[in-house]
FIKOLZA-1660 file (N, C-alpha, C; in steps of 0.1 Angstrom, whole numbers, plus 5000, padded with zeros to 4 digits):
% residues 244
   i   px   py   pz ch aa at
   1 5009 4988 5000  A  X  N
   1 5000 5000 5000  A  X CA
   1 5009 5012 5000  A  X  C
   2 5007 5022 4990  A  X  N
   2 5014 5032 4991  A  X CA
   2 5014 5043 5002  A  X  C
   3 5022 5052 5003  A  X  N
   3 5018 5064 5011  A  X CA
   3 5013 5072 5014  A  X  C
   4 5007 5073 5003  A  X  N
   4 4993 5081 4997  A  X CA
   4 4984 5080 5004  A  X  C
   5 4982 5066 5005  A  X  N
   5 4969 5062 5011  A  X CA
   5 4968 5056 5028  A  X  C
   6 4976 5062 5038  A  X  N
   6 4980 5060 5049  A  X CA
   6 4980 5070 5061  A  X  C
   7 4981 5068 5071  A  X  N
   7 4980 5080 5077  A  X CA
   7 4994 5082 5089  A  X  C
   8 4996 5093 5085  A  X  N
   8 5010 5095 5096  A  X CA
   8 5007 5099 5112  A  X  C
   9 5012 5090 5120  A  X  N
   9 5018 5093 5129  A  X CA
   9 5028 5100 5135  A  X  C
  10 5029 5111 5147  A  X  N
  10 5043 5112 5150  A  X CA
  10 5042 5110 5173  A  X  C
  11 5053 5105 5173  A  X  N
  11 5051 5105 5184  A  X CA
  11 5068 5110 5191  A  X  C
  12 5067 5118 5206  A  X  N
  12 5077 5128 5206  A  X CA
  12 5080 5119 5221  A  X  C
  13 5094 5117 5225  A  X  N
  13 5093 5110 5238  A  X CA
  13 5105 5123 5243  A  X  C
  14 5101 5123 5259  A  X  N
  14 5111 5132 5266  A  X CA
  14 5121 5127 5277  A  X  C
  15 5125 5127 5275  A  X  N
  15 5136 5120 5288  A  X CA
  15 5149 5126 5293  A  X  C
  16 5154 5118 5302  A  X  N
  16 5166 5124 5312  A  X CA
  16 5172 5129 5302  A  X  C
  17 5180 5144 5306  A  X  N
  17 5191 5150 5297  A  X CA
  17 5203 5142 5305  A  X  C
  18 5204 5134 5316  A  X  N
  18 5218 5128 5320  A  X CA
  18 5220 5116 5313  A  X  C
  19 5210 5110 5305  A  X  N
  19 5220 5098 5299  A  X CA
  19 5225 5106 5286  A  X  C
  20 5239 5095 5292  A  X  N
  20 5247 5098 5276  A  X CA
  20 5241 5101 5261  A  X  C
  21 5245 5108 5255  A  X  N
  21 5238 5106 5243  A  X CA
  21 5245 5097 5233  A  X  C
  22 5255 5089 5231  A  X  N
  22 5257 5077 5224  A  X CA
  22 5254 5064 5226  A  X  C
  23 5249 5067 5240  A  X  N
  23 5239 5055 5251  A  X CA
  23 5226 5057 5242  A  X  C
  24 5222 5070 5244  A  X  N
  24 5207 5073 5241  A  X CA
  24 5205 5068 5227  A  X  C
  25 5216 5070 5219  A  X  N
  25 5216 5065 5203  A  X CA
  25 5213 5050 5201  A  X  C
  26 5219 5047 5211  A  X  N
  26 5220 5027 5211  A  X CA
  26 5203 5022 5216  A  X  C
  27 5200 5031 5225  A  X  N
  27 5184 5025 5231  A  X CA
  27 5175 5029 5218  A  X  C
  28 5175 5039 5211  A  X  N
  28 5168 5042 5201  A  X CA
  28 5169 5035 5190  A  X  C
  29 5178 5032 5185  A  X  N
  29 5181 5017 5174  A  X CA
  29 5179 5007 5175  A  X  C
  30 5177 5006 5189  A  X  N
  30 5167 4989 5189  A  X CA
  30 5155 4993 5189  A  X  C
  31 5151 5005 5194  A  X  N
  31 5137 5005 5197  A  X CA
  31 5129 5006 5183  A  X  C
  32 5139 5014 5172  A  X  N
  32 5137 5015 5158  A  X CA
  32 5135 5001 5154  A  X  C
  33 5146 4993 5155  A  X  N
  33 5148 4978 5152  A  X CA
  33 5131 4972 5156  A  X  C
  34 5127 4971 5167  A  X  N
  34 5116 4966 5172  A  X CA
  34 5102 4973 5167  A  X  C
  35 5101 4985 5161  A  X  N
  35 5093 4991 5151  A  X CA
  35 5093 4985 5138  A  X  C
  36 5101 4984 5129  A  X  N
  36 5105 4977 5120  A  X CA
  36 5100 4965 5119  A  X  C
  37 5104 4956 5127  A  X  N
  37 5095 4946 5127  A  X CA
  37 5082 4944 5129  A  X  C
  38 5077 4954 5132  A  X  N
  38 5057 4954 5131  A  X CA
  38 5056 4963 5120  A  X  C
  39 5063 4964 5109  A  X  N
  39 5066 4966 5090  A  X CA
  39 5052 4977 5086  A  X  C
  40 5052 4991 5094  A  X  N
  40 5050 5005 5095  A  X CA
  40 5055 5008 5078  A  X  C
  41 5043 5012 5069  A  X  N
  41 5042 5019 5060  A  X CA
  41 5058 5026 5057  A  X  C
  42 5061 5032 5067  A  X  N
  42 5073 5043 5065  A  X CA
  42 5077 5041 5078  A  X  C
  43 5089 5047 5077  A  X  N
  43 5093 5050 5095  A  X CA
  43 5107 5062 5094  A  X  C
  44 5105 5073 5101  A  X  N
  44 5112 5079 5101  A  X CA
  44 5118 5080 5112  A  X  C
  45 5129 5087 5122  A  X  N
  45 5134 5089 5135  A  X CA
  45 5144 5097 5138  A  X  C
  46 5142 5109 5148  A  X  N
  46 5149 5121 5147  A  X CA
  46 5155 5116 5163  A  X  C
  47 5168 5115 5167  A  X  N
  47 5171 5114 5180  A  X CA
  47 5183 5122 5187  A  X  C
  48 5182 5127 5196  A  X  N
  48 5193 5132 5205  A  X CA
  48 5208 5129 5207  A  X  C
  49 5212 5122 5196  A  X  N
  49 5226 5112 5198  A  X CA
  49 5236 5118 5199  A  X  C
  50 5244 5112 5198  A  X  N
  50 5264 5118 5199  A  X CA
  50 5263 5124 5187  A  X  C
  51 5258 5125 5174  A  X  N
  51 5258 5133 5167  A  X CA
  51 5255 5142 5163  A  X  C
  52 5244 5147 5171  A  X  N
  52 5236 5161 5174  A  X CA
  52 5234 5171 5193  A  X  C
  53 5251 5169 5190  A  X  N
  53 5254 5179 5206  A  X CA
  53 5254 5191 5199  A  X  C
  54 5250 5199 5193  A  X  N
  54 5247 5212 5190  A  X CA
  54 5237 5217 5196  A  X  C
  55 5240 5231 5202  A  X  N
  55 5227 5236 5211  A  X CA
  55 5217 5244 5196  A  X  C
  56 5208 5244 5201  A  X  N
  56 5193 5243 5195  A  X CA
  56 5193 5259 5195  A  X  C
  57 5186 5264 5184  A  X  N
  57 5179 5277 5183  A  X CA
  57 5178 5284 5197  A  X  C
  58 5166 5278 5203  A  X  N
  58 5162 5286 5215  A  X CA
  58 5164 5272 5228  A  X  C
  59 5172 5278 5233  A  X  N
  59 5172 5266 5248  A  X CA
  59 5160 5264 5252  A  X  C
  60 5157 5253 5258  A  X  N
  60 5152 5245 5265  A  X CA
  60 5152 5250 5281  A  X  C
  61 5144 5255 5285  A  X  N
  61 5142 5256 5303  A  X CA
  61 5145 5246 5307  A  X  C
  62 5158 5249 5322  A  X  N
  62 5167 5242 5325  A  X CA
  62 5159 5231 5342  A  X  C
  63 5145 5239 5341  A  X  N
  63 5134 5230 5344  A  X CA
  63 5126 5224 5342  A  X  C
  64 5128 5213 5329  A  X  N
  64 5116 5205 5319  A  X CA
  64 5129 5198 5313  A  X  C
  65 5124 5182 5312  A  X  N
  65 5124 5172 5303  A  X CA
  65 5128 5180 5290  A  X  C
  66 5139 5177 5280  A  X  N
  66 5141 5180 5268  A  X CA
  66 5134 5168 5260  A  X  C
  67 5128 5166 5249  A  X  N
  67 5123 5158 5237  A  X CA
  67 5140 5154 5233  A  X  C
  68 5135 5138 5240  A  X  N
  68 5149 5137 5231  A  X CA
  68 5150 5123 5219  A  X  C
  69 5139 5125 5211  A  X  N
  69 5136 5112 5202  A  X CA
  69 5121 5119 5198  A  X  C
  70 5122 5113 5185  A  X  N
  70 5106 5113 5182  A  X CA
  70 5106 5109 5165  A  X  C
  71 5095 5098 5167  A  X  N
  71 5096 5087 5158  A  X CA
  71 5082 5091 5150  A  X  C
  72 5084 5093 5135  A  X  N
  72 5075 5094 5120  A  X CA
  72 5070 5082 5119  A  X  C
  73 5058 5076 5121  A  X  N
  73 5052 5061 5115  A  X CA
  73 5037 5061 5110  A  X  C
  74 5042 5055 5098  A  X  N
  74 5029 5054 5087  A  X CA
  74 5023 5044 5085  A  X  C
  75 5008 5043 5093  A  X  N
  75 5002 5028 5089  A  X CA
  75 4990 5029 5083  A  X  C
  76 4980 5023 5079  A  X  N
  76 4971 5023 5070  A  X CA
  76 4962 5026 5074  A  X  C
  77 4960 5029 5088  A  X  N
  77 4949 5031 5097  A  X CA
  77 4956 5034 5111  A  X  C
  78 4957 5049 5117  A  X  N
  78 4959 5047 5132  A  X CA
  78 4952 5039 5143  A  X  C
  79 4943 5034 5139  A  X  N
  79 4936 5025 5150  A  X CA
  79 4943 5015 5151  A  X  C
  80 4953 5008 5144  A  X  N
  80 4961 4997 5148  A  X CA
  80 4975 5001 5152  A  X  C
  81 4975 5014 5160  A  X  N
  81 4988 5019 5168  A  X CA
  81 4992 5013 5176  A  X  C
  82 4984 5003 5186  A  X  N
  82 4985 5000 5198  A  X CA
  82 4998 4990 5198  A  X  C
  83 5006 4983 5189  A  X  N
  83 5016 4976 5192  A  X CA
  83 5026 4984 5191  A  X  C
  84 5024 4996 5185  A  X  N
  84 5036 5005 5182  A  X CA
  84 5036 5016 5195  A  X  C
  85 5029 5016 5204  A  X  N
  85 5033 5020 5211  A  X CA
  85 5035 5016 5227  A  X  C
  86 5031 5002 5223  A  X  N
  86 5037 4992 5234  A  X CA
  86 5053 4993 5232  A  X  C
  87 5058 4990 5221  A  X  N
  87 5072 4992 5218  A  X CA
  87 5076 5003 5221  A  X  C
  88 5070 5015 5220  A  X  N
  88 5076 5031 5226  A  X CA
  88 5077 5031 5241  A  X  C
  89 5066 5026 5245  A  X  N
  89 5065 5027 5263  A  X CA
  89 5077 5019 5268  A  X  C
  90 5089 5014 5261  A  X  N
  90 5096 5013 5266  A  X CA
  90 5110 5022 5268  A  X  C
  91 5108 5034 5259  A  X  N
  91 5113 5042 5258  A  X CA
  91 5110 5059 5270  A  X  C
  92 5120 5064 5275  A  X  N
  92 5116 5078 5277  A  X CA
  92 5111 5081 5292  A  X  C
  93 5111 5090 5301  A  X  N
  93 5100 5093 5309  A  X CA
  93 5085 5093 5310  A  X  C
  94 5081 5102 5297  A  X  N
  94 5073 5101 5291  A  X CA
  94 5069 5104 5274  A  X  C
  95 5057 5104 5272  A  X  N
  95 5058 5100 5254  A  X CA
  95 5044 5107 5252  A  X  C
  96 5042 5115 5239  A  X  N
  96 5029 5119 5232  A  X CA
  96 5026 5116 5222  A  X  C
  97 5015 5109 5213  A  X  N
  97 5014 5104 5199  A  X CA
  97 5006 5118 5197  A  X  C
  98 5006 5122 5182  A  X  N
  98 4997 5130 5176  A  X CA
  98 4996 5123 5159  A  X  C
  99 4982 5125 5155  A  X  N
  99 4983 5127 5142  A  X CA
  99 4983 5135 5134  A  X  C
 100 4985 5135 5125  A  X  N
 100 4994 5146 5119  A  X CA
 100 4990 5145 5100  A  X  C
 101 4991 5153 5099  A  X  N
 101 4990 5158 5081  A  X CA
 101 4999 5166 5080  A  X  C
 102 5009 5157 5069  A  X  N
 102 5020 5165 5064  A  X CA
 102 5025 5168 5052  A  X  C
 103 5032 5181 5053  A  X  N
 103 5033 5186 5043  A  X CA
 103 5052 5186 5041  A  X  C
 104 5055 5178 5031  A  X  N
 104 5071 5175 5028  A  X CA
 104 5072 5190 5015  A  X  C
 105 5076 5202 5024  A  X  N
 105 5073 5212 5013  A  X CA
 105 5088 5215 5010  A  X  C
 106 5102 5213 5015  A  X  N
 106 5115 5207 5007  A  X CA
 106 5118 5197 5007  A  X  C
 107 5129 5191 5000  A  X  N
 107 5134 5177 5004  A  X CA
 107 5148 5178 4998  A  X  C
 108 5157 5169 5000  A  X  N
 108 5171 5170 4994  A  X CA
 108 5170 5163 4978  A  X  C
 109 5174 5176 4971  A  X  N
 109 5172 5179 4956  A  X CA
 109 5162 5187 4953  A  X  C
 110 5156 5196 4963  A  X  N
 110 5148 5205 4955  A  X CA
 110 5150 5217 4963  A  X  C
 111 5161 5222 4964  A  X  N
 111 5167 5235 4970  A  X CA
 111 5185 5237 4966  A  X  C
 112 5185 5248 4963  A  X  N
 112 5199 5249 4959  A  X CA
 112 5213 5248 4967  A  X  C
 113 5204 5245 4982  A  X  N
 113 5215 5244 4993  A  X CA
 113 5219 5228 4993  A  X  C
 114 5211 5219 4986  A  X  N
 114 5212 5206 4986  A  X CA
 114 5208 5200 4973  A  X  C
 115 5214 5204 4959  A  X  N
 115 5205 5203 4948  A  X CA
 115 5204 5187 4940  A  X  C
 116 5216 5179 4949  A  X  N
 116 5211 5163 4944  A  X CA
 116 5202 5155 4954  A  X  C
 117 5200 5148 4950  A  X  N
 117 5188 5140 4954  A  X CA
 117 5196 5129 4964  A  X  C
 118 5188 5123 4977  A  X  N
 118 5194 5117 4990  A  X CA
 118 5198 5107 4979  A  X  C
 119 5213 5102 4983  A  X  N
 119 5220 5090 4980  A  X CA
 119 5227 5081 4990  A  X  C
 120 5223 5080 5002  A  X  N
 120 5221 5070 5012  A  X CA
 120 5212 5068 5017  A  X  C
 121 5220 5053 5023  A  X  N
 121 5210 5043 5020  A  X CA
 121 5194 5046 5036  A  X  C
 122 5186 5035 5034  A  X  N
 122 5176 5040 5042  A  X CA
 122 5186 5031 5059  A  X  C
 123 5178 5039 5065  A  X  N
 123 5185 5037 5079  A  X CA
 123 5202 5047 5085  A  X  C
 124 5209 5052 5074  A  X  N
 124 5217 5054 5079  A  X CA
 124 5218 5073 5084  A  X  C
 125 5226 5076 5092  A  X  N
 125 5222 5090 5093  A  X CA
 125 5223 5099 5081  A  X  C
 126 5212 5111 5081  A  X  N
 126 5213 5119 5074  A  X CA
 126 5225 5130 5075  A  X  C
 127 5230 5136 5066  A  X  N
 127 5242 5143 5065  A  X CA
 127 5236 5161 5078  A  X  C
 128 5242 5167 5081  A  X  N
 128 5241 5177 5086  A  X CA
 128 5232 5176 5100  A  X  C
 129 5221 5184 5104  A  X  N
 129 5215 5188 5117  A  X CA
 129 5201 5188 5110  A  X  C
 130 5193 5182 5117  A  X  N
 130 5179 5182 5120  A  X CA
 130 5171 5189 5132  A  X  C
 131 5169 5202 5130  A  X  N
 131 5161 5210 5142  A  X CA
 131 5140 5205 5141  A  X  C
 132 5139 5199 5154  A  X  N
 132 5124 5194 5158  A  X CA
 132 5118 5208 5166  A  X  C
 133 5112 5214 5161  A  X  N
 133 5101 5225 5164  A  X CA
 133 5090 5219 5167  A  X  C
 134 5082 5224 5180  A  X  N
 134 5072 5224 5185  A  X CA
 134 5066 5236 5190  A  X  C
 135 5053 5238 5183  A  X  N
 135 5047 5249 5197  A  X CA
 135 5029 5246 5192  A  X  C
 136 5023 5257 5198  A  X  N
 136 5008 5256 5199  A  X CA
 136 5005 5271 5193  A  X  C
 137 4995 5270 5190  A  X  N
 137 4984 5284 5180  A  X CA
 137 4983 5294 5191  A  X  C
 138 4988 5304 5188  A  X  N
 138 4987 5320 5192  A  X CA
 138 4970 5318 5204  A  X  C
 139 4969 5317 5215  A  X  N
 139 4958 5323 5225  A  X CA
 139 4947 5333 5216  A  X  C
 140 4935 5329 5210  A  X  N
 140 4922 5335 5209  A  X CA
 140 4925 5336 5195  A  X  C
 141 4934 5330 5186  A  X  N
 141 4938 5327 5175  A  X CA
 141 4929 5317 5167  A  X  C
 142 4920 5324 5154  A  X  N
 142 4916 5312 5150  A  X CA
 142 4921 5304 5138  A  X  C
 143 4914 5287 5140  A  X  N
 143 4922 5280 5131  A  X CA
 143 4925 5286 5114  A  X  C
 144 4915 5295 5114  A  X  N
 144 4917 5299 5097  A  X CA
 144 4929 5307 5095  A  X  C
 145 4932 5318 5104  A  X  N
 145 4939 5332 5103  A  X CA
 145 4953 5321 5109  A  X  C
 146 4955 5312 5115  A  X  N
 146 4966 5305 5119  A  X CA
 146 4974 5294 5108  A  X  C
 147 4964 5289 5098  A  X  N
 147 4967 5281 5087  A  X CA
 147 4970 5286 5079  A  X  C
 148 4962 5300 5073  A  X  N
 148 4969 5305 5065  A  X CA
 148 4981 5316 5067  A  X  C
 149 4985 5318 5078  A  X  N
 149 4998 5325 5081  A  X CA
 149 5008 5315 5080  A  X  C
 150 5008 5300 5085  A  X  N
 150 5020 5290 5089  A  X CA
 150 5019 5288 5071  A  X  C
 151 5010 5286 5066  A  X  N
 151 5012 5279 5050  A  X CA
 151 5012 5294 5043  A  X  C
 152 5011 5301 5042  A  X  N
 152 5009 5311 5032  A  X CA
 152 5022 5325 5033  A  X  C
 153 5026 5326 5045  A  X  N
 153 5038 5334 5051  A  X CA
 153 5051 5329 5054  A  X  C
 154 5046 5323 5064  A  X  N
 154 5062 5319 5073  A  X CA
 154 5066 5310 5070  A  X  C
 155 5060 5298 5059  A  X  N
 155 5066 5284 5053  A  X CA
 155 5077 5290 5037  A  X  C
 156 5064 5301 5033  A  X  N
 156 5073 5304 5018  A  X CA
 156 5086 5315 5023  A  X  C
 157 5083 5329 5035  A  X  N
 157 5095 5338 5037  A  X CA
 157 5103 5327 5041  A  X  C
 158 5104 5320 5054  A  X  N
 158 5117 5314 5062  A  X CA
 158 5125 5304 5046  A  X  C
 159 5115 5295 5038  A  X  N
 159 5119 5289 5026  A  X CA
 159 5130 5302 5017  A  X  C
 160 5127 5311 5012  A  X  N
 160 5134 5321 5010  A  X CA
 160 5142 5327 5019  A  X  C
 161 5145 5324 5027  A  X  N
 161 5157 5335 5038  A  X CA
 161 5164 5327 5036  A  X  C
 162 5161 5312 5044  A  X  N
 162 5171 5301 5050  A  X CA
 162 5177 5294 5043  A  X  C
 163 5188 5286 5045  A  X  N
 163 5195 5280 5037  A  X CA
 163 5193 5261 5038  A  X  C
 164 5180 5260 5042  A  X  N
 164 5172 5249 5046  A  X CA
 164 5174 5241 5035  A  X  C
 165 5177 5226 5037  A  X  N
 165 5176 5212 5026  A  X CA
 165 5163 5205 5023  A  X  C
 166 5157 5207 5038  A  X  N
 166 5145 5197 5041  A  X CA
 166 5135 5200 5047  A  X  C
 167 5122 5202 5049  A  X  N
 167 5113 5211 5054  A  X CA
 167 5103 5201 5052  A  X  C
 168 5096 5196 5068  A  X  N
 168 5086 5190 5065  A  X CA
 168 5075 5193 5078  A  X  C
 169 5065 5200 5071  A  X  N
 169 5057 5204 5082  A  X CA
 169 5043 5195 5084  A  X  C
 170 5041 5188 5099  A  X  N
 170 5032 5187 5104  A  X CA
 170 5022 5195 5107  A  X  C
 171 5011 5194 5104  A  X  N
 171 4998 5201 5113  A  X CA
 171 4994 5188 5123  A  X  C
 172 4994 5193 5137  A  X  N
 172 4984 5180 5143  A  X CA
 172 4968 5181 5142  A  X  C
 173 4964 5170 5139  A  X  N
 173 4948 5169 5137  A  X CA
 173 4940 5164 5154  A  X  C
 174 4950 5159 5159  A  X  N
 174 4950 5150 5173  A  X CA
 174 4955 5146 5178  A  X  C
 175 4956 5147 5192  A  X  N
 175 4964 5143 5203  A  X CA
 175 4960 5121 5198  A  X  C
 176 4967 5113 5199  A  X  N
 176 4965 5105 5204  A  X CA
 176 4965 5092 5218  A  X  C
 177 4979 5102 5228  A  X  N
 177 4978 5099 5237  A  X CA
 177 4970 5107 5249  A  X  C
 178 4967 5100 5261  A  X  N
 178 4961 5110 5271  A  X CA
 178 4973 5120 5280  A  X  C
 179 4970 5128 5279  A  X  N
 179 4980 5139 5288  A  X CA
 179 4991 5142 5276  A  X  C
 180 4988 5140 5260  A  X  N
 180 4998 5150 5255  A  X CA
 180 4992 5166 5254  A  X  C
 181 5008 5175 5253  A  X  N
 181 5005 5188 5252  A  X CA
 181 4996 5189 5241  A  X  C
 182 4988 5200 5243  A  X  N
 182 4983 5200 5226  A  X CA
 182 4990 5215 5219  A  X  C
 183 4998 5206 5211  A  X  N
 183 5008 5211 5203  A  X CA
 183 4997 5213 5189  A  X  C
 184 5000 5222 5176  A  X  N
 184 4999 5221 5171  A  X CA
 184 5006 5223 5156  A  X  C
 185 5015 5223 5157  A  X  N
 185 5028 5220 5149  A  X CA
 185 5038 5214 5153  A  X  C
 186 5046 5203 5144  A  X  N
 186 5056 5199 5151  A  X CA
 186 5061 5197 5135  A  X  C
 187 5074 5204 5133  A  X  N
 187 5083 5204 5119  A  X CA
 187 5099 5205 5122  A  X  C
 188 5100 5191 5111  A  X  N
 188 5114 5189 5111  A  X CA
 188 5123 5200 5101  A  X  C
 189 5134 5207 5106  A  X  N
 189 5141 5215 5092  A  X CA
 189 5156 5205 5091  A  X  C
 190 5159 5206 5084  A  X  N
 190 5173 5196 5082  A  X CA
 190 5181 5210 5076  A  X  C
 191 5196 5212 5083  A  X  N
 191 5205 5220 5078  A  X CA
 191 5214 5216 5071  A  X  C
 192 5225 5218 5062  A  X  N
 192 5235 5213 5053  A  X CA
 192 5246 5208 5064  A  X  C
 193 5252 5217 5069  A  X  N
 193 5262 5214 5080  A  X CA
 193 5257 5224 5096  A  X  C
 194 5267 5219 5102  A  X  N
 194 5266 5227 5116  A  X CA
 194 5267 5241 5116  A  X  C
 195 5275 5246 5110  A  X  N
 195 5281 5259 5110  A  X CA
 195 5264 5266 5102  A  X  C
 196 5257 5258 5093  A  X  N
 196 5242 5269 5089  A  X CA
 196 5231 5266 5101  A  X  C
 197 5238 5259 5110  A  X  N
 197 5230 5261 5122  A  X CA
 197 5235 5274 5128  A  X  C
 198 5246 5275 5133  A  X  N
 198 5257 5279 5143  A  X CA
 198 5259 5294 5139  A  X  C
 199 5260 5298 5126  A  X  N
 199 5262 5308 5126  A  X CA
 199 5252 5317 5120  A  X  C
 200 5250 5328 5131  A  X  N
 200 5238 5335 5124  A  X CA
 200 5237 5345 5110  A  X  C
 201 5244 5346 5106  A  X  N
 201 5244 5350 5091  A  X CA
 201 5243 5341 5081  A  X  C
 202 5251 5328 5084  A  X  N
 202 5240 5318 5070  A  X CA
 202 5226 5312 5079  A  X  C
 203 5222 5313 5091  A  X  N
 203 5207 5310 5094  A  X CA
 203 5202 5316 5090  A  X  C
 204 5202 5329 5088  A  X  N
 204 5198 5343 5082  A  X CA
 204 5197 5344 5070  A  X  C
 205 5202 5338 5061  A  X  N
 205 5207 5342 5052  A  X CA
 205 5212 5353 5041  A  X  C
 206 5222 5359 5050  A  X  N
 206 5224 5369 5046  A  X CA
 206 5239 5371 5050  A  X  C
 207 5250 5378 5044  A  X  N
 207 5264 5379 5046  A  X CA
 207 5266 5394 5052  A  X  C
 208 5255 5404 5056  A  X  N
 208 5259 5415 5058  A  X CA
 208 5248 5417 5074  A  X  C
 209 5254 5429 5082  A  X  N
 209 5255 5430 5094  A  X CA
 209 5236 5433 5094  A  X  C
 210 5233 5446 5086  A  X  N
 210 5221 5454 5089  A  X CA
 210 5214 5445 5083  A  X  C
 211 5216 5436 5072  A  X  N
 211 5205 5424 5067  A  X CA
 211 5199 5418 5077  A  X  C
 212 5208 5412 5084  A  X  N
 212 5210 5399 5098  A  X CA
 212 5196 5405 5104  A  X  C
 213 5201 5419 5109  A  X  N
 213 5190 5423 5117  A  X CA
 213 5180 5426 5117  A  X  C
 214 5178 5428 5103  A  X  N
 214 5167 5430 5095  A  X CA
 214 5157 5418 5094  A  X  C
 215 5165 5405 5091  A  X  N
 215 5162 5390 5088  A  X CA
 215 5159 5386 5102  A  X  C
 216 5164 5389 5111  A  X  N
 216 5158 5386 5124  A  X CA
 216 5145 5391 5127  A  X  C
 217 5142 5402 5125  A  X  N
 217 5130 5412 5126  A  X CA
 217 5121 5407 5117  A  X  C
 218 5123 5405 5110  A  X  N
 218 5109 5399 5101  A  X CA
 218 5106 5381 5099  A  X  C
 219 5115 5375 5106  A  X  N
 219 5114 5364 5112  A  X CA
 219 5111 5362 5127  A  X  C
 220 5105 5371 5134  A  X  N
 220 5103 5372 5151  A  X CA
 220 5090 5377 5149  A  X  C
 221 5086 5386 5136  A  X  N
 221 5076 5393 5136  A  X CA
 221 5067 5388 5128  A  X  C
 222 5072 5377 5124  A  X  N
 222 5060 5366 5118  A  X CA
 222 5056 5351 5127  A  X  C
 223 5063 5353 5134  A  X  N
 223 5062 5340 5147  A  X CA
 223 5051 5345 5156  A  X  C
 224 5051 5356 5159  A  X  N
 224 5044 5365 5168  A  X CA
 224 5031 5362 5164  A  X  C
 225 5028 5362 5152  A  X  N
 225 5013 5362 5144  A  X CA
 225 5006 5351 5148  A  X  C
 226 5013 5342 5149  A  X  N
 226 5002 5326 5146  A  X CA
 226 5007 5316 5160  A  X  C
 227 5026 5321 5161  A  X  N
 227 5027 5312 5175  A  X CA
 227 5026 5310 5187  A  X  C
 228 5021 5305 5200  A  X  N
 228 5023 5306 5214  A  X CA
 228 5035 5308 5219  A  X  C
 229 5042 5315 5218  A  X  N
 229 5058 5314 5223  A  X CA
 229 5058 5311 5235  A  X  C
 230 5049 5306 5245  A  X  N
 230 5050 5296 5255  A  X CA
 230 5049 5285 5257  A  X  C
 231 5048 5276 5244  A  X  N
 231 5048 5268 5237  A  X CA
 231 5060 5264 5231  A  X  C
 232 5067 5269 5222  A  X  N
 232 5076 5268 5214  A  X CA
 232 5090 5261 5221  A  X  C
 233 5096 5251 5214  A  X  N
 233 5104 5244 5221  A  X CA
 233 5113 5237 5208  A  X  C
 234 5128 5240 5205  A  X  N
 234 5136 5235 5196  A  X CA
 234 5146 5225 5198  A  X  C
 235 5147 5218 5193  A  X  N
 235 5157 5207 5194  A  X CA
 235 5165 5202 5183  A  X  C
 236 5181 5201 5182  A  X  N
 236 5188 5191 5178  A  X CA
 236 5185 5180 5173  A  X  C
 237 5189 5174 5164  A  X  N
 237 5189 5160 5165  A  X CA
 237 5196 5151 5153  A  X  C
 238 5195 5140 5156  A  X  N
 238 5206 5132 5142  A  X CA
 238 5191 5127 5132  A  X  C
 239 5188 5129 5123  A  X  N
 239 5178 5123 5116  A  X CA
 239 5183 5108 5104  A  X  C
 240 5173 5097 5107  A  X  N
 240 5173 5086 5106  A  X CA
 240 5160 5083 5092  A  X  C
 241 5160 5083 5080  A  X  N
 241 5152 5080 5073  A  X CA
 241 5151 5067 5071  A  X  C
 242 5143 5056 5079  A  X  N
 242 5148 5039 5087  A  X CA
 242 5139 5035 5075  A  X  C
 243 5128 5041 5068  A  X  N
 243 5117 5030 5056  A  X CA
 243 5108 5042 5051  A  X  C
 244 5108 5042 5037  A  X  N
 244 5099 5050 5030  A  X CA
 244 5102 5066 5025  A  X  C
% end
């Protein structure tokens, strides 16, 4: 059954920032391994490992659980989630499923920062940095004036500023677990290398000083519109394309 015709899952787990993270990489590859074997339409997996110690856009409050894993799975029907998240519950402090409708609006080969097409293999890490964005719709914000700001503004300006390979945005439709946040975006960006994380003039995209500040300003002043900034939460990560 193709992909077309499936429905995506994503589910975000939070756990201790004191285990290692090439520990954390090892618990998550089996747990991938043991997803895999209940043969999920697709499977994607963004995780915290030894290869994504780069600090994140906006830190993390140094009182809260950081997201440090969260697994893409596509099956033909979410109502038969329940083995796949017996295998998660063994992962994490705690864990949120949402479903999700997604929109893969770059991919590696259709931006000039990355203009060939992925040439490794499935499972192995993706080249550069994977930043996982979360947050919730602006307070008294409605769904219309909020969909069409995230799709119509701030997907096409940041697409033109940034020097982004891979852009793939989630809308959540539904919480699937009890007691998740209700988030309503969760989007993976994939960077070329570290340094177009790291340094704010290629995040920016721009090589000059008054640009930067400029490109900051009209990237803060479009977040404002549609997002909860008490919500909003970024993360690192090594991204794993494991099936599909």
């Amino acid at each position: 059954m193709g992909r077309s015709v499936v429905e995506k899952l994503v589910y975000l787990v939070w756990d201790r920032p004191s285990i290692d993270p090439a520990e954390y990489g090892e618990q998550v590859q089996q747990i991938t391994g043991e997803l895999l074997h209940l043969e999920p339409s697709a499977l994607w997996v963004a995780v915290d490992d030894a290869g994504a110690q780069i600090p994140p856009p906006v830190p993390v409050p140094d009182d809260e659980l950081p997201i440090r894993a969260a697994f893409s799975i596509w099956l033909d029907a979410h109502d038969r989630r329940g083995p796949f998240e017996s295998v998660l519950g063994g992962l994490g402090v705690r864990r949120a499923g949402y479903l999700v409708t997604e929109s893969l609006l770059e991919d590696y080969g259709s931006t000039p920062h990355w203009p060939s097409a992925r040439d490794w293999p499935d499972g192995d890490r993706s080249p550069g940095v994977c930043v996982l964005t979360v947050f919730d719709k602006k307070p008294g914000l409605d769904d219309e004036t909020f969909y069409a700001h995230w799709y119509e503004h701030q997907s096409t300006m940041s697409a033109a500023m940034q020097p982004r390979v891979r852009y793939v945005r989630n809308a959540v439709a539904r919480r699937l677990t009890p007691g998740a946040p209700p988030l309503r975006a969760i989007v993976e960006e994939d960077w070329p290398t570290v340094e177009h994380l790291t340094d704010p003039f290629r995040f920016f995209g721009t090589a000059n000083g008054d640009e930067l500040a400029e490109n900051i300003r009209v990237m803060l002043d479009s977040m404002k519109v549609f997002c909860d900034s008490t919500t909003l939460r970024t993360y690192t990560m090594s991204e794993y394309l494991v099936r599909g």
